[in-house]
Phi, psi and omega in degrees: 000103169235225214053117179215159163224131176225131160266156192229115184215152201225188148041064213267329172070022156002086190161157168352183164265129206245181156311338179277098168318284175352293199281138187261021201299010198281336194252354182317310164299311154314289161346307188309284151346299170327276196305315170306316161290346176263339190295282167002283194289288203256336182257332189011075197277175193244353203177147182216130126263145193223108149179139200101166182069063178235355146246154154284346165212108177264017160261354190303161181300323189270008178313318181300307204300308177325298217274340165297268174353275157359302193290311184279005173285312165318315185300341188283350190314144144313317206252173183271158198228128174238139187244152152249143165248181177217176187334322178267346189250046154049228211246129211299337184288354150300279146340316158297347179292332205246001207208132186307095158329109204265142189300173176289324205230162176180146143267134148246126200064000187096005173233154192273115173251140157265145170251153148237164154206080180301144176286146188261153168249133188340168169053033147095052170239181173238164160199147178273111180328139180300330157320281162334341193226356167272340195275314166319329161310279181274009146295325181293289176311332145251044158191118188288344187295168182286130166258108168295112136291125164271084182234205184252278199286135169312133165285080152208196197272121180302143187085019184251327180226165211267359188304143167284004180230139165205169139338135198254002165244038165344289180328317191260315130332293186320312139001279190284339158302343187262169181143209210246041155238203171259165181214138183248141135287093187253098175243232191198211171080305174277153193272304146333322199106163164214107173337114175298111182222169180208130185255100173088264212218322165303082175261141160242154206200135168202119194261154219299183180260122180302355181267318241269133129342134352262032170050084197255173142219196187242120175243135190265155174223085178268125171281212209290314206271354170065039168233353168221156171256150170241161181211146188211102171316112166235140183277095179277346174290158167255153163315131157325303195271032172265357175052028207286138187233137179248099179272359187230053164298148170227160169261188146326303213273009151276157199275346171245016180277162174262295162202076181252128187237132179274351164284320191281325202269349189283314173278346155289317185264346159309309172293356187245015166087027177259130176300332157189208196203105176249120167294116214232050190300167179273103188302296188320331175280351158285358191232328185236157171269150183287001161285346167267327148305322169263003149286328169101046167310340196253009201260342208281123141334135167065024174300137187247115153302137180281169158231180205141192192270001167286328223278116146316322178324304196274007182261304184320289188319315180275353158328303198270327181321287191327346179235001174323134168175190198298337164294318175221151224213147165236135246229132165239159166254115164273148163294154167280101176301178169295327177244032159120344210259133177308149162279042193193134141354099165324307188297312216264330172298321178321306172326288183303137140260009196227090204244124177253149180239120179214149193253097172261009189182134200220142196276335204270333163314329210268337186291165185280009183178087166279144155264125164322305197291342194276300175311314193294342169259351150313357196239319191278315159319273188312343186269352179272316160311325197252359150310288210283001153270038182069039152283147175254006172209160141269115183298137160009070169308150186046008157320286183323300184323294197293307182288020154231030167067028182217125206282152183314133147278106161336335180273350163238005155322328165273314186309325180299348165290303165313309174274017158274338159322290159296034181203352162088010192276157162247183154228159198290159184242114165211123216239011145320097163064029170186165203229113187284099192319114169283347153302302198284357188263335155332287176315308180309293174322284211298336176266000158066044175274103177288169189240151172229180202242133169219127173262007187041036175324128154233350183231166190273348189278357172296296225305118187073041169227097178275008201299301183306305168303313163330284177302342174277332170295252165027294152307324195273356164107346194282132156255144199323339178297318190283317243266030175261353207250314188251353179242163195285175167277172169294124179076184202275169197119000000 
């Protein structure tokens, strides 16, 4: 049995800010975070590999936390995990305190894995032990099937690749690689990457560092017949020149936010390749406490913002003042009353340039055996009332649905296409807790409804991860090329 998929990610520097510009290691952990959710969500692999580097100094004082931090991130993978450490993550029985030790050899699917831990040699090189290459050996010899070498420092035949580290007994290591399947060499350490090729049966890789611009990993593929490999680059940066603005930011002040700092998501979406940012706090959570947002006190037609020691608004803006500029813009998600009516200030609207409107909460959802067909003119009410106040986008249209555990009615994908049409709205593409129905953004496209990239951050590793919009675009015929054509600007207009 083979067809496999592995992500494969390296080099993490986990760790202070160092003399290397390049390495991000300030931000490693987000990155980290990032990458893990998208494996999760959208990759679904057979198998995470890590390896190496995954601090930048694992002598630092702050190396447990670090390597903790790390772990519990690691713990959300879907998939079984194998960590290596490499040069920078100090002394391996140290490492093993915090991180699962992987047996040396193990199968999966039918393909054969190694571990290594090679000793390093002058200039950042590595060599394999004499053990180590008798063990590789009669693993090769006995098992016909495709075999994966796992190391830090790269393996492959000198002069073949332009990387500057190998093995410095490669030759002999190769040697012993060979037999009567294919065998992959998979490592980490250069930073560039190293490009997957293959001599004879023998293929190599070694993939590039996840602290680096544009911040990659690998999802590696041996296919079905277990005679060839693939590699499929992921990017956690968005292409530059796509200009993409991430309109659905949240802060501190939601009641579902995690850790979100508006200075830290403002240097986050410059690093992930975004052109700006609207911040989009949640009117009711500026207005009501949170025992009272989660009842939806705020939903009652004609309901009076309370005022008091809840009230909030003015903390937010100036939260948000220090970073405003021609990039970043500010913004409310207004909440909705029952009939439609925005949840917001007057005084507060004035504030935006960014006005979002979303339907968290429909009265017929709340009951214990909802009808559909009743919710479905609940929702085109309120949602035809709250167009026509002049909002520019609508948030993660038909969302209330999935988060009442109940599927969209189909049936109201077209008027909600009209009426945004008619009001000049756009509507959000958004994959917070929700899977945007790929019809209705069709509908959207074919009635020439612009649309907007909203990541609805509630934690910082969201903001601009934009992968999932792309790619729905994509399907739907738009290419990247396109999507300027089709999407709102950024900030206000």
């Amino acid at each position: 049995m083979v067809g496999l998929k592995i992500a494969v990610l390296s080099d993490l520097h986990v760790g202070d800010p160092g003399p290397i510009e390049a390495r991000r290691s300030e931000i490693a952990d987000v990155l980290l975070l990032r990458a893990i959710h998208r494996i999760n969500r959208y990759l679904h692999p057979d198998l995470t590999v890590l390896l190496g580097d995954l601090l930048d100094d694992g002598q630092a004082p702050e190396a447990d936390r670090w390597r903790r931090t790390i772990r519990e991130t690691l713990d959300l993978l879907d998939t079984p995990v194998v960590v290596l450490p490499g040069n920078h993550d100090g002394d391996i029985d140290a490492f093993y305190r915090d991180f699962p030790r992987p047996p040396s050899a193990f199968t999966l699917n039918g393909v054969r894995f190694l571990v290594f831990f090679d000793p390093e040699e002058p200039g950042w090189n590595a060599r394999r032990t004499e053990q180590d290459i008798r063990r590789l050996a009669g693993e090769r010899r006995a098992h016909a099937g495709p075999l994966v070498s796992l190391q830090h420092v790269p393996l492959f035949p000198p002069g073949r690749a332009t990387c500057p580290y190998n093995l410095v007994n490669s030759p002999e290591v190769l040697r012993a690689l060979r037999g009567p399947g294919i065998s992959l060499t998979l490592s980490g350490h250069e930073h560039k990457g190293m490009q997957l090729f293959r001599q004879d049966r023998l293929f190599f890789a070694a993939t590039p560092a996840l602290c680096e611009v544009p911040f990659r990993f690998w999802m590696i593929t041996i296919g079905d017949d277990g005679k060839d490999v693939s590699v499929h680059d992921e990017r956690l940066r968005m292409p530059d020149e796509l200009r993409l603005f991430d309109g659905h930011v949240h802060t501190r002040f939601a009641y579902c936010g995690e850790n979100m700092v508006v200075s830290r998501a403002v240097s986050l979406a410059r690093d992930f390749g975004l052109a700006g940012l609207g911040f989009a706090e949640h009117s009711a959570h500026l207005y009501w406490n949170r025992q009272d947002c989660g009842r939806g006190a705020y939903a009652e037609p004609g309901v009076r913002i309370p005022a008091g020691k809840h009230l909030r608004a003015e903390d937010y803006f100036a939260a948000i003042e220090p970073a405003l500029g021609p990039q970043v813009v500010p913004g409310l998600e207004a909440d909705l009353t029952y009939a439609g009516e925005l949840v917001l200030r007057p005084k507060d609207r004035a504030r935006c340039r960014l006005l979002l409107a979303a339907v968290h909460r429909l009265p017929e959802l709340q009951t214990p055996n909802p009808d559909l067909d009743k919710a479905a003119d609940e929702f085109l009410h309120i949602v035809s009332r709250a167009l026509s106040a002049g909002v520019d986008v609508l948030a993660h249209p038909f969302r209330v649905f999935r988060r009442s555990r109940q599927p969209i009615p189909e049936k109201l994908y077209a008027p909600t296409v009209r009426l945004l049409r008619e009001h000049g709205v756009a509507a959000e593409i958004n994959y917070h807790t929700n899977e945007p129905p790929e019809a209705f953004v069709r509908l959207c496209l074919d009635a020439g409804v612009r649309l907007a990239f909203g990541s609805d951050s509630h934690n910082l590793y969201e903001v601009g991860e934009f992968r999932p919009h792309l790619a729905l675009l994509e399907r739907c015929g738009v290419p990247p090329s396109d999507l300027s054509e089709i999407l709102r600007p950024g900030g206000p207009g």
